[in-house]
C-alpha positions as CSV (number, residue, x, y, z in Angstrom):
1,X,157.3,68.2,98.1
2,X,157.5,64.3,98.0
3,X,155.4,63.2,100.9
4,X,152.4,65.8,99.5
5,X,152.5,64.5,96.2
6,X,151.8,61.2,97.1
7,X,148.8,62.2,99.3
8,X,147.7,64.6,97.4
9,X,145.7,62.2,94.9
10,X,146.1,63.0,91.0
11,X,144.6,59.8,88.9
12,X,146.9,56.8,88.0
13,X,148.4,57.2,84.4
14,X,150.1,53.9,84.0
15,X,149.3,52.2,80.9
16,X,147.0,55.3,80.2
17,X,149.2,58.1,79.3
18,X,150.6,57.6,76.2
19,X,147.9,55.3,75.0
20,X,146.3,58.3,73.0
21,X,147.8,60.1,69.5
22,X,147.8,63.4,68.9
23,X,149.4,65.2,66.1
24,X,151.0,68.2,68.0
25,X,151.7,66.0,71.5
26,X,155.2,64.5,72.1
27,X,156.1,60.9,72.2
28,X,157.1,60.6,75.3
29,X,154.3,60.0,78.6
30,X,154.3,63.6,80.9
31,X,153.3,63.5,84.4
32,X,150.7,65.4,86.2
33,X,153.6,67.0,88.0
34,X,154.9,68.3,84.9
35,X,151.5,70.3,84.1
36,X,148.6,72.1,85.0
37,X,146.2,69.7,84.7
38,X,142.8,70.8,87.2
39,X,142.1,74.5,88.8
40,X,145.1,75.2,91.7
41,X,147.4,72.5,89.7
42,X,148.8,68.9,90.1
43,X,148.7,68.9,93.5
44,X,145.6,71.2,94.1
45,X,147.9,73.8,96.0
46,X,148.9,76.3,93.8
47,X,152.0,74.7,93.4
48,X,153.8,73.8,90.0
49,X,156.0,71.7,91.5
50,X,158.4,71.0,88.5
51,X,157.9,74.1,86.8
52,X,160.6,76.9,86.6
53,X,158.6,80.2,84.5
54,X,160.7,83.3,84.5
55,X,160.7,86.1,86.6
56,X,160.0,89.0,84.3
57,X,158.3,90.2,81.4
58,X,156.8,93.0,79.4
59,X,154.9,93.4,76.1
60,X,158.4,93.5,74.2
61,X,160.0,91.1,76.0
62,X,160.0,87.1,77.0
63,X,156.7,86.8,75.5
64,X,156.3,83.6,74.0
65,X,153.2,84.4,72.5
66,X,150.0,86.2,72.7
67,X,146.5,85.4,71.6
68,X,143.3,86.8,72.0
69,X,140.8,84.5,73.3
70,X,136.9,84.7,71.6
71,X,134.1,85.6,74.0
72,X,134.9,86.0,77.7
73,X,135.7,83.7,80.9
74,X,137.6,83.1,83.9
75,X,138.4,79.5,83.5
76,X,142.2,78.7,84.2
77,X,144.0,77.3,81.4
78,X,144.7,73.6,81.8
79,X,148.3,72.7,80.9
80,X,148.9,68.3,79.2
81,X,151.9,68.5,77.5
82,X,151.6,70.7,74.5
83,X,148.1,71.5,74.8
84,X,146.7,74.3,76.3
85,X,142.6,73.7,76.9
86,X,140.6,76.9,77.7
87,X,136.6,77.4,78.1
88,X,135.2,80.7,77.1
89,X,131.7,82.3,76.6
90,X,131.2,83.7,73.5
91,X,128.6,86.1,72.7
92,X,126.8,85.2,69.4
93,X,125.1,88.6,68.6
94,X,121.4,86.3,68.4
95,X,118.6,87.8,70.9
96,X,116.2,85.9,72.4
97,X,112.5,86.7,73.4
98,X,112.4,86.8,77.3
99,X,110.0,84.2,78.0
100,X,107.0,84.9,80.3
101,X,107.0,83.7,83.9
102,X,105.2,80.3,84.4
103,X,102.2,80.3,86.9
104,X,103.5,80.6,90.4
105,X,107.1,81.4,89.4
106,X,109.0,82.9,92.1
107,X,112.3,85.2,92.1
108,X,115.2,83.2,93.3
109,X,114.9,83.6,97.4
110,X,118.2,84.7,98.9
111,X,119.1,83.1,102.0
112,X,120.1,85.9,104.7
113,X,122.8,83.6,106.1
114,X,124.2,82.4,103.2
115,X,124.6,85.2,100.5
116,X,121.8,87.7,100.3
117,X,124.2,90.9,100.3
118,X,126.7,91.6,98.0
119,X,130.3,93.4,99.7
120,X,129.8,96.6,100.8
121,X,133.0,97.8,98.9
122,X,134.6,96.3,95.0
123,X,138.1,94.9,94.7
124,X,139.5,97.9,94.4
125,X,138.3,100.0,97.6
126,X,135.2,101.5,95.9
127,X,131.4,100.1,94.9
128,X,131.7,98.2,91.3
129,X,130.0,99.1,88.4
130,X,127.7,96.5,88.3
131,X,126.2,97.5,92.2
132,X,125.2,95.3,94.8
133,X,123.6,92.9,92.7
134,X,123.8,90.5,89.7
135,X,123.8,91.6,86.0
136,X,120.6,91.5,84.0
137,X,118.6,88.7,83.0
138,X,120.8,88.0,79.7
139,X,118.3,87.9,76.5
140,X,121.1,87.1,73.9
141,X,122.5,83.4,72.9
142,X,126.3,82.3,74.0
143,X,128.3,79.5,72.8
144,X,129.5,77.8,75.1
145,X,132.9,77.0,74.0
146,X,136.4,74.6,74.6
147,X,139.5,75.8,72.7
148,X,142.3,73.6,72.4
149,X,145.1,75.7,71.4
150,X,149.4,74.6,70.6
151,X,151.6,75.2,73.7
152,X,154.2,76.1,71.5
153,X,152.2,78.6,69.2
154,X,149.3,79.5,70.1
155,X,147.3,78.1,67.3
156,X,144.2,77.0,67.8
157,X,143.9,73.4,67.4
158,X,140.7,73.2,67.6
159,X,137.4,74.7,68.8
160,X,134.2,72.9,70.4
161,X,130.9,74.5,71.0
162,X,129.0,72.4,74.1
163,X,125.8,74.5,74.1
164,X,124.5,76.9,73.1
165,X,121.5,79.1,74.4
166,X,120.5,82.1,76.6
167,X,121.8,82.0,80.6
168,X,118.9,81.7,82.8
169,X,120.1,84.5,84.7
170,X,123.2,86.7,84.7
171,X,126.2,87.4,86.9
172,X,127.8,90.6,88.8
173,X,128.7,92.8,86.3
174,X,132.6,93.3,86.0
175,X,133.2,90.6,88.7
176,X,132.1,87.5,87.1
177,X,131.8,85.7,83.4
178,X,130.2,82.9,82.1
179,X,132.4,80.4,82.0
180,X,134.3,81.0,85.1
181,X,134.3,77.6,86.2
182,X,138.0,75.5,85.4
183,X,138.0,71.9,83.4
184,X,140.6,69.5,84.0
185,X,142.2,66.6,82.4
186,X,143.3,63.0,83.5
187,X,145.9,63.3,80.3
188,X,143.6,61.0,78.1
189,X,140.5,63.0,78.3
190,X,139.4,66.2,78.9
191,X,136.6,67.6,81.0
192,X,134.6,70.9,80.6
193,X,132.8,72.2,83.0
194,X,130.0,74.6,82.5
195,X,127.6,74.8,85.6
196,X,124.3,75.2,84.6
197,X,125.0,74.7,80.8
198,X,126.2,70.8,82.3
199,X,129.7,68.7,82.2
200,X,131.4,67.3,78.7
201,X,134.0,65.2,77.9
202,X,136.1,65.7,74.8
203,X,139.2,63.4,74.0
204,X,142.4,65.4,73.3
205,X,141.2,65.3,69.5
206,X,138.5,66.9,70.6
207,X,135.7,64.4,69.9
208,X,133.3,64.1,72.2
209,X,132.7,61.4,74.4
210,X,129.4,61.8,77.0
211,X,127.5,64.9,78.6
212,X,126.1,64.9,81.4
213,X,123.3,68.1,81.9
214,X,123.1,68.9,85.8
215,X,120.2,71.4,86.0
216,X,120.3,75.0,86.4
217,X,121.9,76.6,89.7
218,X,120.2,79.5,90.8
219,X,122.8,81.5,92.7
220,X,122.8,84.3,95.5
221,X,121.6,88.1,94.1
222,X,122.6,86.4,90.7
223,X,126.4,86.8,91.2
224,X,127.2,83.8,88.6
225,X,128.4,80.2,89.0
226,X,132.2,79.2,89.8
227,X,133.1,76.0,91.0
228,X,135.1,73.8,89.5
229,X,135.5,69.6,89.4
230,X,137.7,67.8,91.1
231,X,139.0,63.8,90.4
232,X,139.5,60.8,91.8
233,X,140.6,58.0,90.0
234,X,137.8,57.4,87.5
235,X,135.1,59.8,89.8
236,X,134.4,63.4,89.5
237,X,133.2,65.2,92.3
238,X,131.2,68.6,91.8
239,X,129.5,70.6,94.4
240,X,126.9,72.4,93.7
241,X,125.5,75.0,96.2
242,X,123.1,77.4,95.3
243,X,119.6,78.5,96.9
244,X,117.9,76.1,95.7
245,X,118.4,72.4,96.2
246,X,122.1,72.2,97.1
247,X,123.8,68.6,96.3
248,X,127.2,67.4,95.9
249,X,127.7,64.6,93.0
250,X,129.5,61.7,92.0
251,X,130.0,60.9,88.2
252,X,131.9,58.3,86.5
253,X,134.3,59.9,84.3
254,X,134.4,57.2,81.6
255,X,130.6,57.5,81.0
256,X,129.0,60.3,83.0
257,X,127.0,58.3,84.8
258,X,125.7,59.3,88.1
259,X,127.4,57.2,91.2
260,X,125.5,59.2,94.0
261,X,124.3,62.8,94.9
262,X,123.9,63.9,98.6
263,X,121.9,67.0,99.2
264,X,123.4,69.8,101.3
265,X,122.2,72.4,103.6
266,X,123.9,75.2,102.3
267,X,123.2,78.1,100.4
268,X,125.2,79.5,97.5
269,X,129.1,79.2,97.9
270,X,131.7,78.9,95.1
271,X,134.3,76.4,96.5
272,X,136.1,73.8,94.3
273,X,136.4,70.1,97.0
274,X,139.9,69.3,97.9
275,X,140.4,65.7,97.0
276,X,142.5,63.7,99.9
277,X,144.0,60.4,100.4
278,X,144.0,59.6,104.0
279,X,144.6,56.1,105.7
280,X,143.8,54.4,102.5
281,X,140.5,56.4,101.8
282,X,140.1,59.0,99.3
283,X,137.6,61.6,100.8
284,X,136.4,65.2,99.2
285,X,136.6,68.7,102.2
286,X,133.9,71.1,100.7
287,X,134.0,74.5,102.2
288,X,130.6,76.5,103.1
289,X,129.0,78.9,105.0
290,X,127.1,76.7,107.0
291,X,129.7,73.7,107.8
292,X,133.3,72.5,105.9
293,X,132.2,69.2,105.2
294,X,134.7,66.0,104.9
295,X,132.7,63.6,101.9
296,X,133.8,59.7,101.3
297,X,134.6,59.7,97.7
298,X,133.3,56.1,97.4
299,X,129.8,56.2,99.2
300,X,129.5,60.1,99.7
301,X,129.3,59.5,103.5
302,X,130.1,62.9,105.8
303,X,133.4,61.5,107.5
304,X,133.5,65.1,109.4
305,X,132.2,68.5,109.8
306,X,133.0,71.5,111.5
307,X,131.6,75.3,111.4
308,X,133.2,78.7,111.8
309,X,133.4,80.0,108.2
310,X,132.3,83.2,107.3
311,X,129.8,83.9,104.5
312,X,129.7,83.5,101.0
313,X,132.7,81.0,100.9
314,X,134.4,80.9,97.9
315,X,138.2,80.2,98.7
316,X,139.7,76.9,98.2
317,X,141.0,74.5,100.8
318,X,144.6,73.7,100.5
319,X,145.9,70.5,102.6
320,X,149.5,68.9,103.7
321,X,150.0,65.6,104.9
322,X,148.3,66.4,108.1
323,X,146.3,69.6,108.3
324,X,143.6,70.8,105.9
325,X,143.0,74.9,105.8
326,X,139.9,76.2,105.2
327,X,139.4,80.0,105.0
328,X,136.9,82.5,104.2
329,X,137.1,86.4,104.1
330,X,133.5,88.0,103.5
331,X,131.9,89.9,106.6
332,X,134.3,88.5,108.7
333,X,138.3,86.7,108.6
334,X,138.3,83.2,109.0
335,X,140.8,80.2,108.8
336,X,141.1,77.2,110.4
337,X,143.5,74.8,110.5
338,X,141.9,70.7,110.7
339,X,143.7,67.6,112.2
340,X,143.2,65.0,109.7
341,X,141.9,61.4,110.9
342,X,139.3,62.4,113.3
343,X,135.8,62.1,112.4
344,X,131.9,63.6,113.4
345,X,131.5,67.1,114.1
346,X,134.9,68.7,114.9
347,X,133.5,72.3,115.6
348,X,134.6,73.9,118.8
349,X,137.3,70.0,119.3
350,X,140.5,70.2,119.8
351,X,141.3,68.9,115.8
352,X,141.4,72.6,115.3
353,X,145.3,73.1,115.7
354,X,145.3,77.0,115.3
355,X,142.8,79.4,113.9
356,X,143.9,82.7,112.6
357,X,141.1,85.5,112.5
358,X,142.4,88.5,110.0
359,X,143.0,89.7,106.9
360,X,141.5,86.3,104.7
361,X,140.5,86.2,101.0
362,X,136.9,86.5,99.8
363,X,137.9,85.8,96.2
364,X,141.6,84.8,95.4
365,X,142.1,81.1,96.7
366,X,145.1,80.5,99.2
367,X,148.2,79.0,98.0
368,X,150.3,76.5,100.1
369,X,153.8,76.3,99.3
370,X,156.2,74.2,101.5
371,X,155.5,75.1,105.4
372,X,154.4,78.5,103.9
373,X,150.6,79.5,103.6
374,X,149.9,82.4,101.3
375,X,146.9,84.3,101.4
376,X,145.5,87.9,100.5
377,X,143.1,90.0,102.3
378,X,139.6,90.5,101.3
379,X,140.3,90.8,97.2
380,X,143.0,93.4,97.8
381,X,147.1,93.6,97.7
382,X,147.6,93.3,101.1
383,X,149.2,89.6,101.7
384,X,149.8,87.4,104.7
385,X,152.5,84.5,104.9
386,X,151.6,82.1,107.9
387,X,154.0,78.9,109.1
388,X,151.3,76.3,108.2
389,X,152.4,74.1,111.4
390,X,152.2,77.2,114.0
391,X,149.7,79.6,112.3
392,X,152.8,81.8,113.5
393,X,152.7,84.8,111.0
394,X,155.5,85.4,108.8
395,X,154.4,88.4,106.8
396,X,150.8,89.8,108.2
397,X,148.9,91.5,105.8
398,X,151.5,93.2,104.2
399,X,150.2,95.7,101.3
400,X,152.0,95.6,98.0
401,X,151.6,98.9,96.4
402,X,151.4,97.6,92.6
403,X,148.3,95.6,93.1
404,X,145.2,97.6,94.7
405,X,143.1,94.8,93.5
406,X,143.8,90.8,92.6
407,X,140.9,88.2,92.2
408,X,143.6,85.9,90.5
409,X,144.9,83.2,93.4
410,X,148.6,82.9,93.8
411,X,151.1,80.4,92.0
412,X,154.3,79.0,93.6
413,X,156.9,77.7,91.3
414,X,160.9,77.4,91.6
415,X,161.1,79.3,94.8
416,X,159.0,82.0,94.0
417,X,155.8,83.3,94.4
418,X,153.7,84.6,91.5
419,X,150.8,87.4,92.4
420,X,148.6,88.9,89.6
421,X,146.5,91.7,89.8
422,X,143.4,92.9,88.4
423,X,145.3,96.0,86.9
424,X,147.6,94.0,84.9
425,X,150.2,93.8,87.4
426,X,152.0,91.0,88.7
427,X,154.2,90.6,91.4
428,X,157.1,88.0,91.8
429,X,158.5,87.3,95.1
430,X,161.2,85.5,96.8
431,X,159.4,82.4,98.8
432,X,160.9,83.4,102.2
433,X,160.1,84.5,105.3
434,X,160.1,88.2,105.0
435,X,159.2,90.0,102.1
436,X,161.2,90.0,98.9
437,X,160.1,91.3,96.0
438,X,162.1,90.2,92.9
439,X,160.0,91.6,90.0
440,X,156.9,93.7,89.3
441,X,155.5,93.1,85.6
442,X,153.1,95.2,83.4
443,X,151.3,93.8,80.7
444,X,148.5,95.7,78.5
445,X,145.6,93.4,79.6
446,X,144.0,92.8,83.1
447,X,144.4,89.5,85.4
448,X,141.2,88.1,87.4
449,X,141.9,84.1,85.8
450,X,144.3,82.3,88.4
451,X,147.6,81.8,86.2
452,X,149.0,78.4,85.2
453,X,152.9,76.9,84.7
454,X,154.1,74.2,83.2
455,X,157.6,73.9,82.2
456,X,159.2,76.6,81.1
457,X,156.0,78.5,80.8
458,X,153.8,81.2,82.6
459,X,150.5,81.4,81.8
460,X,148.2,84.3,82.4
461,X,144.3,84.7,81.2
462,X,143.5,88.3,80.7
463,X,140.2,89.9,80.0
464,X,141.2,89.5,76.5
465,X,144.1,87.8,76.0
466,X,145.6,84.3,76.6
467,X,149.5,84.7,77.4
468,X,152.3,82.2,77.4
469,X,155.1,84.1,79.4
470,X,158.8,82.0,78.4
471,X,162.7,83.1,79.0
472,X,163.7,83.6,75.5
């Protein structure tokens, strides 16, 4: 794990970590390593690379503790030493008058290459609840909230409302929430991201420091917003494709202030960048339907491009020292696996090293663990294990019974490999080159949140409830 930590870029906390006071927090300086600081972890993977959670649990046993969370989201819970940060969505009960349609208002236009058709089946083999499309136009008034709650309790520490008001428009029904994108924090501050309802940034007291309002997105059939930030030394980076005026921005974290925007021809994805350090320069891979785009994180120049995703991307990229994956898994299988250190338009070049065509995620992120690169099939329980140098398949599409559904992306921590399910199911197995299940856990709630780990601790975001899972 050595050589991808250090390329794998989390912020510089010399002289920064430890700076800050905070009643509940340790004395001593943690490292990224030993939390879950951003969506996909310290090193953007999946991977807790220093973590060591247990194996099994139940209701009645190795829970550390349970609480429930107000309002609804999807946002993973991000991990600094004893603080556990969470975003939510909280319904307030308030209507508000739908406001008439200004002169020459238009319906969102959905792009027919880009996300104007919802899947033809739901997660779990059948058509959701909520149809095709998007929920309703919401008429009632959500906080939009950031609860900072004890690792070692569950106590809330304290609660922040960003904003609050009616959504502009809605999400897919049973699919979505709204606050299902992820903050992240540098270990000094913390950063909440809300999409359309714009960034914050709290210290770990909680006081606020800047926001930073972004516009409203207007998404495909009104499926709901998702993407997360990423960081670089002192810049965020957000992407922000929808069907109307796609961009990608630069922010100063101290202050919020914009460093530069690029527009983007893409339609509406849901893909968080992958920050890399290559050859001395930091630079962002955003996955899309149109082209997987390589961004410098200093000017926002396109170092490289290259095509062949499917639609609707919303998987992660995951990245060694040498090879990005990109992968996509709606109307089509997808991944590709990129040479590093080449530059222009790669499509079709031989800085493709291997491309593997079935069984890819549309939902659940991939996780890279060692050589080993996890993935599931469409959103259901059917997971493949390919060697990340050869594409060579180690497990292909194998279907795990206890799990007919998962949104939630995979976690890899002390040799093992964590998989929750939508039916409150999740599966521990042996990271190996066959499949070897060590443990299948039931808990009362259901799992569409990615989990976290830190330490000691398993963390799992229910519909509900916010676990911390702990060998007692």
């Amino acid at each position: 794990m050595k050589r991808r930590t250090e390329r794998l870029y989390w912020p510089a906390l010399l002289g920064l970590v430890g700076t800050f006071a905070f009643a509940a927090t340790t004395p001593a300086s943690p490292s990224p390593n030993e939390n879950w600081p951003q969506w996909r972890g310290p090193l953007q993977n999946g991977v807790a690379p220093e973590a060591n959670p247990p194996t099994t649990w139940s209701e009645t046993n190795n829970v550390k503790w349970k609480v429930k969370i107000p309002g609804s989201g999807l946002a993973t819970p991000i991990i600094w030493d004893n603080l556990v940060f969470i975003q939510t969505a909280i319904a307030t009960g308030k209507k508000a008058e739908a406001k008439p349609a200004e002169a020459g208002e238009q319906p969102p236009a959905v792009h027919p290459e880009a996300g104007g058709e919802a899947p033809k089946k739901g997660p779990g083999g059948g058509k959701g609840k909520g149809g095709f499309g998007g929920g309703p136009k919401p008429t009632e008034v959500y906080q939009f909230a950031v609860l900072c709650l004890d690792r070692q309790t569950g106590k809330t520490l304290w609660q922040k409302v960003a904003r609050e008001e009616v959504p502009h428009e809605g999400y897919r029904q049973n699919e979505g929430s709204f606050a299902s994108s992820s903050g992240l924090t540098d270990g000094k501050y913390l950063y909440a991201y809300f999409g359309s309802r714009g960034l914050y940034c709290y210290d770990l007291d909680g006081k606020p420091q800047w926001e930073q309002d972004l516009g409203k997105m207007r998404m495909a059939m009104g499926f709901g917003e998702g993407s997360s930030p990423a960081l670089y030394h002192d810049t965020l980076i957000i992407n922000r494709d929808n069907e109307d005026n796609s961009c990608i921005i630069a922010l100063d974290k101290n202050t919020g202030k914009t460093l530069w925007k690029k527009p983007r021809e893409e339609h509406t994805s849901w893909s968080t960048p992958l920050i890399i350090e290559r050859d001395g320069k930091a630079q962002a891979v955003v996955t899309a339907t149109g082209k997987i785009r390589s961004y410098d994180v200093a000017s926002g120049e396109v170092l490289w491009e290259c095509g062949g995703l499917t639609r609707n991307v919303i998987p992660c990229p995951v990245a060694d020292a040498s090879t990005v994956y990109c992968m996509s898994g709606f109307q089509g299988n997808a991944l590709l696996a990129i040479r590093l250190g080449r530059t222009g338009d790669l499509t079709g070049s031989d800085a493709i090293a291997w491309t593997h065509n079935k069984s890819t995620p549309y939902v659940p992120s991939p996780l890279l663990y060692d050589d080993k690169l996890y993935f599931f099939a469409n959103n259901n329980g059917i997971l493949s294990c390919l060697n990340s140098k050869s594409g060579e398949p180690l497990l292909n599409a194998e279907r795990l019974e206890d799990l007919p559904g998962v949104y939630a992306s995979p976690l890899g921590a002390a040799g093992r490999v964590y998989l929750p399910g939508r039916n409150g199911v999740t599966v521990v197995l042996k990271q190996s080159d066959k499949l070897e299940p060590l443990a299948t856990n039931r808990l009362d709630d259901k799992f569409d949140a990615s989990p976290a780990a830190a330490g000691r601790d398993l963390f799992l975001r229910g519909r509900e409830y916010l676990y911390c899972l702990a060998e007692k």
